[in-house]
C-alpha positions as CSV (number, residue, x, y, z in Angstrom):
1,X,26.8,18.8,-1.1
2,X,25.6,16.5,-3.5
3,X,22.2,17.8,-6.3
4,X,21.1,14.3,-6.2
5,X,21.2,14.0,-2.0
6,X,21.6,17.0,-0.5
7,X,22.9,17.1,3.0
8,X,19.6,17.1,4.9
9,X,19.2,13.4,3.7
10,X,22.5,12.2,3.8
11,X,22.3,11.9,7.8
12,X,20.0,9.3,7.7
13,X,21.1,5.8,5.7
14,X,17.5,5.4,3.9
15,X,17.0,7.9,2.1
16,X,12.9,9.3,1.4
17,X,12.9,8.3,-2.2
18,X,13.8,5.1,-1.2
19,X,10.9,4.9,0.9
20,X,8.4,6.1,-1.4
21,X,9.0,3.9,-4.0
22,X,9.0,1.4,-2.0
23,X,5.6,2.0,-0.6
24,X,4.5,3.4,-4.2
25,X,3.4,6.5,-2.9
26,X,2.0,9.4,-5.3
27,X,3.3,12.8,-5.7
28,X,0.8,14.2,-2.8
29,X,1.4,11.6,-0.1
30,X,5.4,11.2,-1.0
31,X,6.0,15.1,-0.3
32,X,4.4,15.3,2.6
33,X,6.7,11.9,4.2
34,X,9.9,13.8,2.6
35,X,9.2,16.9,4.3
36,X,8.0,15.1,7.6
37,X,11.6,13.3,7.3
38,X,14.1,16.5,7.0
39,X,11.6,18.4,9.3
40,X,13.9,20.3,11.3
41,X,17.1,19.3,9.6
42,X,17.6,21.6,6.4
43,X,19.7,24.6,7.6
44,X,18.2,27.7,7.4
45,X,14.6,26.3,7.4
46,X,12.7,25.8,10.6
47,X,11.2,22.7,11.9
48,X,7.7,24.0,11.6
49,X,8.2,25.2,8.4
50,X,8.8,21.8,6.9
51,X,5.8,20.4,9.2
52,X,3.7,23.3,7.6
53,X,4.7,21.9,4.0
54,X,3.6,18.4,4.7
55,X,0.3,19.4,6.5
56,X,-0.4,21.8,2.9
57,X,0.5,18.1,0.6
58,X,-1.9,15.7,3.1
59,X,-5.3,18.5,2.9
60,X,-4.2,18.4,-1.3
61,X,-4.5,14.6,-0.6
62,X,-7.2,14.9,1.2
63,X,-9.2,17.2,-1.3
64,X,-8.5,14.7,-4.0
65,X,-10.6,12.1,-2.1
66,X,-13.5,14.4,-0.7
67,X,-12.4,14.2,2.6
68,X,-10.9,17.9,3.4
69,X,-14.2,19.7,4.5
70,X,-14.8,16.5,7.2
71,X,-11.5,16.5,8.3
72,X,-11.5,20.4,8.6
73,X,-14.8,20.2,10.6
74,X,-13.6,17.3,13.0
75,X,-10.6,19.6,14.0
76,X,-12.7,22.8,14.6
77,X,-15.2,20.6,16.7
78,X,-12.5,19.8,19.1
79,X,-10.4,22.8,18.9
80,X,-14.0,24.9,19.7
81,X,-14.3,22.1,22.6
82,X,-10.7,23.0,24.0
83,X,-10.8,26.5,24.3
């Protein structure tokens, strides 16, 4: 296993750096696509886990531009709806 590229990245032949800078992404927005990528495939880490991770970077994203508290109460309108 390779520091640089660690296993859970080496399956795939673009790696999520690559993709980042291409699209320029910031800190926020670029963790939450790495996780998304290896969700599922870093041993000893559950799928969820690394889904959880990304959902935690995109509210931080959203936060920064004001949007959290709307977003938070659009998902308890319909969650309260679907019970």
């Amino acid at each position: 296993m390779s520091k640089q590229v660690p296993t859970h990245y080496r399956k795939q032949p673009i790696q999520p750096i690559e993709i980042i800078d291409a699209y320029g992404l910031d800190f926020k927005r670029g963790n939450a696509l790495k996780y998304l990528l290896r969700a599922g495939s870093k041993l000893g880490e559950e799928k969820s886990d690394d889904l959880q991770k990304a959902i935690w970077y995109l509210v931080c994203e959203l936060h920064s531009i004001g949007l959290a508290d709307e977003i938070n109460e659009h998902l308890s309108a319909h969650s309260a709806t679907d019970a």
